[in-house]
Structures are given as structure tokens and as C-alpha cells.
N, C-alpha and C positions, 0 to 999 in steps of 0.2 A: 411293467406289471404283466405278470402270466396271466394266458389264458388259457382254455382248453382246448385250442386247438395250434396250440406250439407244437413242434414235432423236435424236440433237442438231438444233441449226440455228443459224444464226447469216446476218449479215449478211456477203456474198462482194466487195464494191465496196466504192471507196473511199467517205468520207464525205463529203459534199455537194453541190451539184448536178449535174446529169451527164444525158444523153440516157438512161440504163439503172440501176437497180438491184436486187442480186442477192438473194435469200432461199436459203439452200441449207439442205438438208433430209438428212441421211445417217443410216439405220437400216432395220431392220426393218418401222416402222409410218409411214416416209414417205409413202408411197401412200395411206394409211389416212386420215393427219393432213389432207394437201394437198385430200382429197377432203369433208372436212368445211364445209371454206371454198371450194372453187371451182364455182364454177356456171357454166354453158350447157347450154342444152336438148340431154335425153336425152342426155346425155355423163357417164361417171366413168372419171375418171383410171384408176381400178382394172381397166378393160376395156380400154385403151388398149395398143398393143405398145410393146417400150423403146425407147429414142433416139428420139423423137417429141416434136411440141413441136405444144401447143397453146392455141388463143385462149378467153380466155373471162373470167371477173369476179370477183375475192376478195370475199366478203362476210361477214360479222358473223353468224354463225347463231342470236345469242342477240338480235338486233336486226334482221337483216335488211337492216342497213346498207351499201351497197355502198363498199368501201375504195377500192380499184383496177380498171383494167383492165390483164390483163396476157395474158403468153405463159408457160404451164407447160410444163418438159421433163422428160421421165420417164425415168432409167438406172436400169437394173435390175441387179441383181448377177447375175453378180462382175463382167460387162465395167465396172466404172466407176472413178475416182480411190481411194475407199473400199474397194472391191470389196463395197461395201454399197448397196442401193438407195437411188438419188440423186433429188431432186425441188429444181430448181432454177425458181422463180418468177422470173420478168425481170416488176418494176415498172419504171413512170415513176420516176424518178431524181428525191434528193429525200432531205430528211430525215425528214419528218412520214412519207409516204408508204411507203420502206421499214420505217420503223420499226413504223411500224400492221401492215404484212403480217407483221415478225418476233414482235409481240407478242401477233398473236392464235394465228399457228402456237404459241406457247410456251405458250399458256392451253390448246390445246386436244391437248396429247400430249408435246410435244418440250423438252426441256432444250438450254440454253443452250451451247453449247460455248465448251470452254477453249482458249485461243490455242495453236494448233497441232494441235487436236485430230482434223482433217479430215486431214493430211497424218500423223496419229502412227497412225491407225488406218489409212491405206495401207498404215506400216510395219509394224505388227503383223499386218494379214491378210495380207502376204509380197507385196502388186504391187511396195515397193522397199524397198532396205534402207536402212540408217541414213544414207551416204553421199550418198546420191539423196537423201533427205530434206532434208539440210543444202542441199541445193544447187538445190530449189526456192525457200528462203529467199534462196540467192546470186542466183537468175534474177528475182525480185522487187527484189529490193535493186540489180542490175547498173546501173552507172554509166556504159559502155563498151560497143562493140561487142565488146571483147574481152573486156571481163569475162563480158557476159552468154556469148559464146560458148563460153569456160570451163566455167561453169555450165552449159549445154546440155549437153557433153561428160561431166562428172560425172552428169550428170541420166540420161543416155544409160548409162551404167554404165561407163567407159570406168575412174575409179580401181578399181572395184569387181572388175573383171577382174583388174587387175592385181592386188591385194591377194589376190583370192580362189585365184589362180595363184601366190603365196608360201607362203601355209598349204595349199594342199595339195601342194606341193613341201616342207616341212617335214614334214607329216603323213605322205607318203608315204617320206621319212627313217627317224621314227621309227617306225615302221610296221616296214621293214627291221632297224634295229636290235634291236628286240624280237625277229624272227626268228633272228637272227645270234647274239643272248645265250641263245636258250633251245632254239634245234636247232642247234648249232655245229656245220658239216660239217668245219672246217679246223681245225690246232691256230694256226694264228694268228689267229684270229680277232676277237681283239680288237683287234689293229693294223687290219687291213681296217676294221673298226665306226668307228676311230677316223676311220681315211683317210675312209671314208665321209662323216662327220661334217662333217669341215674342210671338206671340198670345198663340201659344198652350203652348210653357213655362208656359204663367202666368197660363194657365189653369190648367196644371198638378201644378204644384207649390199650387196654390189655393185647388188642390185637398186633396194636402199633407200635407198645413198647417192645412184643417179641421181634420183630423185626428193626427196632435201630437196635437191639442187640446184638444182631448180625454184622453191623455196620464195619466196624473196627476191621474184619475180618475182609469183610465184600472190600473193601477200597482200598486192603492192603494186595488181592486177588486182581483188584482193576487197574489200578493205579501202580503196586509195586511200593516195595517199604525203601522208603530214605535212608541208606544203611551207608555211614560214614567209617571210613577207617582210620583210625588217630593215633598219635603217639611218637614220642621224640625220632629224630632220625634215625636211618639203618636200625631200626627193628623189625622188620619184613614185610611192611604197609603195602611195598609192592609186591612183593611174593606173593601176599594171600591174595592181592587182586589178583594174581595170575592163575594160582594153584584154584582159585572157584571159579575164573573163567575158562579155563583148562589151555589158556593160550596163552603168550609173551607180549599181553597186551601192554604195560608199564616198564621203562628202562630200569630194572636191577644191576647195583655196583654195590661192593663197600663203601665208598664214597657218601660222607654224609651227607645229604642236602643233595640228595639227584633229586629227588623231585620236586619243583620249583613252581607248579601247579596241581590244581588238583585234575585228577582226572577220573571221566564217568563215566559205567557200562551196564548193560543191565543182563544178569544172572538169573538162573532158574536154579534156586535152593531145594530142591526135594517138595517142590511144588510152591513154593516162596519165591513170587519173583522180587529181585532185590536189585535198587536203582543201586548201586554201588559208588562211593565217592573215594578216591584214593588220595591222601592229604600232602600236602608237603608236611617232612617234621615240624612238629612243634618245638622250638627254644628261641632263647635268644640270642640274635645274631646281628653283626653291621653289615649283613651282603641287604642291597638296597632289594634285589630281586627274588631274595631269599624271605626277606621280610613281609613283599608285598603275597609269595606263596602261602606264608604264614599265617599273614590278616584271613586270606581266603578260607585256609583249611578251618581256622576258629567261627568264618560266617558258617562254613559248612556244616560244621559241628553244632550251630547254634537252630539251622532248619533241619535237623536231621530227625527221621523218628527213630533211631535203633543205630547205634552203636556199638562197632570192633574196637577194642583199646588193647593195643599190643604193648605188651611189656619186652623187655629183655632181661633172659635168664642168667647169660651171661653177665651182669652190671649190676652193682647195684640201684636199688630207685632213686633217683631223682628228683631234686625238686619239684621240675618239670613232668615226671609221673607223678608227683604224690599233686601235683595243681590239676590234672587231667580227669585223677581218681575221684578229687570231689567235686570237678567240676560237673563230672557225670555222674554223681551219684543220684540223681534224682531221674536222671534216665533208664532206657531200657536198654540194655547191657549184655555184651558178653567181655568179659576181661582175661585175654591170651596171653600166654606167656609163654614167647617165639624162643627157640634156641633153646630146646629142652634137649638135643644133642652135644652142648658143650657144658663145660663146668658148671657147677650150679652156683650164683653169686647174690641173687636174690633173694633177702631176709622174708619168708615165707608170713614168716612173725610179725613184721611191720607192715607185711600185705593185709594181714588178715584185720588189722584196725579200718580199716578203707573199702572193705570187698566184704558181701557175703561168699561162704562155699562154692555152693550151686552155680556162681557167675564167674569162675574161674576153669578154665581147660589150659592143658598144654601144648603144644606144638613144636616141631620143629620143620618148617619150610622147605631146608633144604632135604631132608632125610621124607619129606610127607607122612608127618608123622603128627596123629593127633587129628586129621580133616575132617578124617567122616564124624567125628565127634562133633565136630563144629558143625558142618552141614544138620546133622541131628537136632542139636540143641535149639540153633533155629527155626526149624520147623516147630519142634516141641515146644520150645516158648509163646509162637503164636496159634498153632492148632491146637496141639495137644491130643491129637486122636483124633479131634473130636469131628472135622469138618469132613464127610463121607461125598463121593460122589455122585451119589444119589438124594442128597438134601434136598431141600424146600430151597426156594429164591433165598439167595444169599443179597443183602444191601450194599450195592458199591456205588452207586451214583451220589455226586455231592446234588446236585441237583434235587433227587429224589429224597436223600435223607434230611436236607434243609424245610422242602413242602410237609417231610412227616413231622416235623417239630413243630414247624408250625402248626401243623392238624393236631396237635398231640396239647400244644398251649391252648387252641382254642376248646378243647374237649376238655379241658380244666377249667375254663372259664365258668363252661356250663355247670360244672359240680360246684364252683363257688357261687356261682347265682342260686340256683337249688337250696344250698346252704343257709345263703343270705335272704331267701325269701323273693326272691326278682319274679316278677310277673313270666307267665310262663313265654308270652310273646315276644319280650326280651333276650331271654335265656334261646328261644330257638335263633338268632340270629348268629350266636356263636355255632351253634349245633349245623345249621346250614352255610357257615364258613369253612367246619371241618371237610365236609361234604365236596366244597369249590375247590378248596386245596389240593383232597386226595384227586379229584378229577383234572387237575395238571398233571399228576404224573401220566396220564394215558392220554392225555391231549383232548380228554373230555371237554372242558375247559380250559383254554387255553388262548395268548395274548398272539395277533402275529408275529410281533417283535419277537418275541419269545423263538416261538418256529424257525424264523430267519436265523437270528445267534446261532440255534441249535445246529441247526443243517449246516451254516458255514464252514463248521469244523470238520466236515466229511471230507474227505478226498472228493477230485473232481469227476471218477466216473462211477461213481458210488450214487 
């Protein structure tokens, strides 16, 4: 169990080589610890003022060995990440090298910290709440300019305002009601309590459903769209992997059935980051290993949210395309037709029973021809213009938009009690469920268990 007087540390940078790496030191005895191992003449860390950064040598105090040269920077609390005193060592970049500096800081005071532990104790000393926490994870992870900017905006407290301006617009409801039920100036007073009630219901409710209407959009920005690439063999499944990842990530041959799994990368579309899935052909076939690609590419197909369906111009369709066309037809869709450089052999006519317009482009791979269309049409499919980078809080937590559904069910409750005549004493207990909900997303209220899960999924010097 933590206390508050742990002094952790962990490694801050990624792992292996690199011009810089970090040693970060957060507690009470950072200063203390750092000053055992660093040496230059007539200098301690501990006389030093904060936000300073300076030169000098880690050394081995039980051997005298010198490890590194480095740059120490001293934050002092509360101005820091922690609001705990910070001592962040900048090594030569390196694996032997950070890891010597983290392990003799650990010998000589400091525990190890747990993945997320730097950023779970900004939350708990109150520099951000639980929202902003989620969403230095989202600014690490950002795949996009938009994503990351997203994340900035949450970072920035932008959801946090908002949330925190429902519950006390709820709070400030019930608040009223209580007064209304227990100094009643009016004999109607309990219709007023109710009028009361509905009104701000609808309003907060109104508030909430503008925001999961963000949703679709926020966790395709955080998350990345499931975009699978399908369709009989040698139609250019791997090409287009290659031509949007601009590299020779996928084996291309004539040979049909090269790809014998799927394979998966993740692309930035014109601000669309796309998990990309590249399929083995779909048909049928007696290669034992060809088959097992096959089962895959159709799981693929089956968790995908957005779908490439490559045709070939040169060929006519196939069984195996005309199975593909409706098996996705309930999907979201683009349907390409590769090989618009060679003959045309493709009954346009027998396409057009299967496809709308709008969800057909052409292409040809080898000539790059047709891409920026595609690149286009995906963005436009899911933005449409519309997403600016100066918007309000965009919704991409699954976490978040699950707590507003539920606040969102229980704010109906309340309108069906109202409805039904339920005592108003009743009727607030939904009213101040919505209340509990919305104050999970900011860690207002919040389970530890919860906290724990969350922060796990940090990296370890985060």
C-alpha cells in the first residue's frame, strides 16, 4: 500500500538507443537520494534552487565507480507533474547506461514505480482529475494530428468543464428541491418541485446527448477505424496496404495466395487514423495453410468497422466477389476497382445491382492511380468537413461514453417518474445517480479498484 512518503523512480524514455535518457525521481527523499550518487565539486543538489538543471557525474558511492555523465534537474513541490519533488537525471541514451543510473537510485532509497504511478499521484495530489489523466495516455498514444489535438483539449480540462457544469447544475437542482420540500412557501409546491425537475433533466440530458454524438467520431480519432482489406486473390490487397502506408510493408507477386495471413499497420488518412488489416484472398481452396489465412481474413472481416473491397477490372466477378459484395453490404464501405490500367472486363452493369454509385472508385496500383480519391473519400465519409480543430471536447473514451449512458438512462428515469406521478423523494434518487455517474468521469467519485485498472495501462515512467 502507498504512502506518502514513497519516493519512486522509474525509467521516463523510451527503451533503446537514443541521444537522451530519463531517470525520474518523485517523492519527498528525491533530493536526498540524487545527492548520494551525484558528484562535482563543492556542489549538492540539496543547496541548489528548483527548475535548475545541472552538470555533473553519477557515481557508485559504495565503489566510487563513475556510471555516467549527466544533466540533473531539480522541481520542487508542488510547482511539478506530481506536485511532489521531482529529480530528473538526463543520461547518455542507452540501455546498460539508464538502467545502471535506475538501479543504483533504487539501492540507495527509491522504489520502483508502478505503470502509471507518476501521473496517478498528479491525480490524487489534485494538479488533474481523472479525465486529464486518461488523456495524457491519449497524447502518448496520438496517431494523428487530430487525435493528438483532441487529447490536448481534454488535457487542457475542456471535457472536465463541461462535466463539472452538469453536476453542479444538478446539484444546484437538488439543492432547490430540498428547500421547496422542507420550507414550502406555496400550496403548490410540489408541482413547481416537479416543473423544476423536468426542466433541468431535459437540459442536462440535452447536454449529454450532444456529446455522445461526438462519440462515433472521438474513438475513431482515439482508437483508429478497424479498416480491413478484402477480396479474392491478386487484386492488389497488398498494393493498397503499401501505396497508404507509402512503404513495401506486404510481399506483392502475381502469385495468388502470397498472402497467407493477415497483416496489420496503422495509417494516418488525411487525419483518419486507420488500424489497417491486409487479408489473405478470399476463395476456395485445398492449401491447408491457405485456408487457415482465409478463416482469418473472414474473422477479420467480421470485427471490422470499415471496409476496402477490391475488385478486379481486368476479370470478370466472381462468385466470390458477388459473396463479398453482400456480405458487406450492410457495412461501411468503399468498393475499388484495382486494374483500371488494363482491359476493362468487368460487367459495370452487374456491379451496379450490388453497390451504390457513391461507394465505387477506381484505381490502378501499379500506375497510383485513383489514391488520392480514396484517401479523400475516407476522410469525407467519416468527417465530412465537419470536425475543425478548434472544436469543443470531442467523446473518445469507452469508459467515458459508457458513464454518460448511463447518466443519460438515469435522467429518463426521472422524466418517467414525473410522468408517472412518483413522489418527488423518489424521483431525486435517479436525479442524484446521474450526478454520481457524471462525477466518475473526473474521479469525483470514484471506486479504487477503478483508479488501479486505470493507471495500469500507463507505461511504466508515465
Amino acid at each position: 500500500m502507498l504512502t506518502e512518503f514513497d519516493t519512486i523512480a522509474a525509467i521516463s524514455t523510451a527503451p533503446g538507443e537514443g541521444a537522451i535518457g530519463i531517470v525520474r525521481i518523485s517523492g519527498d527523499q528525491a533530493v536526498t537520494i540524487a545527492d548520494k550518487l551525484y558528484r562535482v565539486k563543492d556542489k549538492q543538489l540539496a543547496q541548489q534552487a528548483s527548475h535548475t538543471i545541472h552538470y555533473g557525474h553519477i557515481v557508485d558511492p559504495e565503489t566510487d565507480l563513475v556510471i555516467d555523465e549527466v544533466m540533473v534537474t531539480i522541481l520542487r513541490a508542488p510547482r511539478t507533474f506530481t506536485r511532489e519533488t521531482i529529480i530528473e537525471i538526463n543520461c547518455h541514451g542507452g540501455i546498460v547506461a539508464v538502467n545502471r543510473v535506475l538501479q543504483l537510485v533504487l539501492r540507495h532509497g527509491a522504489r520502483l514505480a508502478e505503470p502509471g504511478e507518476f501521473t496517478k499521484r498528479a491525480f490524487l495530489n489534485g494538479r488533474i482529475d481523472l479525465s486529464q489523466a486518461e488523456a495524457v495516455m491519449d497524447l502518448i498514444r496520438a496517431k494523428t494530428d487530430r487525435s493528438m489535438n483532441m487529447a490536448m483539449r481534454q488535457l487542457d480540462g475542456d471535457l472536465s468543464k463541461l462535466i463539472r457544469s452538469l453536476r453542479q447544475e444538478i446539484l444546484d437542482t437538488l439543492a432547490q428541491v430540498e428547500v421547496n420540500i422542507d420550507y414550502p412557501e406555496y400550496d403548490d409546491v410540489e408541482e413547481m418541485t416537479l416543473k423544476l425537475l423536468e426542466e433541468k433533466t431535459k437540459m442536462v440530458a440535452s447536454s449529454i446527448q450532444a456529446l455522445l454524438s461526438t462519440a462515433q467520431q472521438g474513438k475513431i480519432l482515439r482508437e483508429g477505424l478497424r479498416t480491413a482489406i478484402i477480396g479474392r486473390p491478386n487484386v492488389g490487397k497488398s498494393s493498397l496496404l503499401n501505396v497508404l502506408l507509402g512503404q513495401e510493408k506486404a510481399i506483392v507477386t502475381d502469385i495468388a495466395g502470397t498472402t497467407r495471413d493477415t497483416v496489420e499497420e496503422y495509417v494516418n488518412v488525411r487525419g483518419v487514423p486507420l488500424h489497417l488489416i491486409d487479408t489473405a484472398g478470399i476463395r476456395q481452396t485445398d492449401d491447408l495453410v491457405e485456408q487457415i489465412g482465409v478463416e482469418r481474413s473472414k474473422k477479420a472481416l467480421s470485427e471490422a468497422d470499415f471496409v476496402l473491397l477490391l475488385l478486379n477490372n481486368n476479370e470478370a466477378l466472381s462468385q466470390e466477389d458477388l459473396d463479398l459484395l453482400k456480405e458487406t453490404s450492410h457495412m461501411k464501405r468503399i468498393v475499388i476497382i484495382n486494374k483500371a490500367d488494363l482491359a476493362g472486363k468487368l460487367d459495370r452493369d452487374q456491379l451496379a445491382n450490388y453497390v451504390q454509385p457513391q461507394e465505387v472508385l477506381e484505381t490502378s496500383m501499379l500506375e497510383h492511380l485513383g489514391i488520392d480519391q480514396v484517401q479523400e473519400r475516407i476522410a469525407n465519409y467519416f468527417f465530412q468537413g465537419q470536425m475543425g480543430e478548434r472544436d469543443a471536447s470531442y467523446l473518445s473514451n469507452s469508459r467515458h461514453i459508457a458513464l454518460l449512458e448511463q447518466a443519460q438512462a438515469a435522467l429518463a428515469e426521472v422524466i418517467n417518474g414525473i410522468q408517472a406521478g412518483m413522489p418527488v423523494d423518489l424521483i431525486q434518487i435517479d436525479f442524484t445517480r446521474a450526478w454520481d455517474l457524471l462525477g466518475e468521469i473526473t474521479g469525483d467519485s470514484v471506486q479504487d479498484e477503478l483508479l488501479t485498472q486505470l493507471f495500469s495501462q500507463f507505461c511504466l515512467g508515465k
